[in-house]
N, C-alpha and C positions, 0 to 999 in steps of 0.2 A: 092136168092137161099137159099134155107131151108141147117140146115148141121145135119146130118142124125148122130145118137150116134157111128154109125162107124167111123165115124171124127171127135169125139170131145175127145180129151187127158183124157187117164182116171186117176183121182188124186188117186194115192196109199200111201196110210198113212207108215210112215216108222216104225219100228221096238221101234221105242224111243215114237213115238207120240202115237203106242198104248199102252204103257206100262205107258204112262202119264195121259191117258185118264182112264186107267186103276186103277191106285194111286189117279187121283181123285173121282172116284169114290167109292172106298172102303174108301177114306177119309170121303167121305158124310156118306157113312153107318154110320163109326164111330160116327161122329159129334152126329147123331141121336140117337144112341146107347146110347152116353152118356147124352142128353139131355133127355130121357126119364127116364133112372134110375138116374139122376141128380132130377126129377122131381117126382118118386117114393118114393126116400130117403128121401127129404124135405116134402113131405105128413109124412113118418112114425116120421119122428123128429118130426113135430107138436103134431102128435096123443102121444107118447110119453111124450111132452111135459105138453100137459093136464092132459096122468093120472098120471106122477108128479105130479103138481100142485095137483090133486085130494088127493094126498098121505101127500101133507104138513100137518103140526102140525096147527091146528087151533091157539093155545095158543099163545101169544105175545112173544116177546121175555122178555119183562119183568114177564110177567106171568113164563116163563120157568125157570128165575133165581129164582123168589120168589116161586118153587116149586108147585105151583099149578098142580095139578094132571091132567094127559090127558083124556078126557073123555073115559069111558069104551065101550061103542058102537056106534066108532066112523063113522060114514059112510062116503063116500066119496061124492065131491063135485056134483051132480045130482044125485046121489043115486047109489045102485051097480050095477043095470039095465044098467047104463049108463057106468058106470067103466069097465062093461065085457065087453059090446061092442066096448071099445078102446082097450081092450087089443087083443079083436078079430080082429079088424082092422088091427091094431100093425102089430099083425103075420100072417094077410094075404096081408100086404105090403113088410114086410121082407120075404114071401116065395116067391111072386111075382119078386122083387129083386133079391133075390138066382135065380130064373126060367131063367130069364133075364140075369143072368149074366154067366151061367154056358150054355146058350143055349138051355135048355128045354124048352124052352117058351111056346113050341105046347101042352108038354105033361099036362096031368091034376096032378094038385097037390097033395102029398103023404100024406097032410093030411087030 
């Protein structure tokens, strides 16, 4: 004999399991939330981190005690073609970040 959904007990979630189901869920959002702008930030430190490097003192350090002059037009390491575009990167990873973190994420950026 078949049993018809009129006889079969309907499982009603209680009051606690949905408010559980609930917390994990907006847990996950979280998680991802942060793994993304975890994942944003370490891109802009990198870029960051080149056009540092791009900005160091060619000169040794022994050069720098014995006074040797810094060269006068000094360019940066793959030229300034390449310096702007980190800087541009830079700050379109840190508006991205801000977008991200403040919740505009939809909207387009102010700059």
């Amino acid at each position: 004999m078949k049993k018809s959904l009129k006889d079969s007990p309907l499982k009603r979630r209680t009051d606690e399991e949905i408010a559980r189901e609930e917390i994990d869920r907006i847990n996950a959002r979280l998680r991802h939330f942060r793994g993304v702008a975890a994942s944003v930030m370490n891109d802009a430190l990198e870029v960051l981190n080149a056009v540092w490097d791009s900005c160091q003192d060619p000169r040794s350090p022994e050069e720098i005690l014995d006074g040797v002059p810094e060269p006068l037009a000094r360019t940066p390491a793959g030229g300034w073609a390449e310096f702007f575009e980190r800087l541009h990167l830079l700050g379109t990873y840190i508006d991205y970040a801000r977008r991200l973190c403040d919740g505009s994420i939809d909207q387009p950026s102010s700059n």
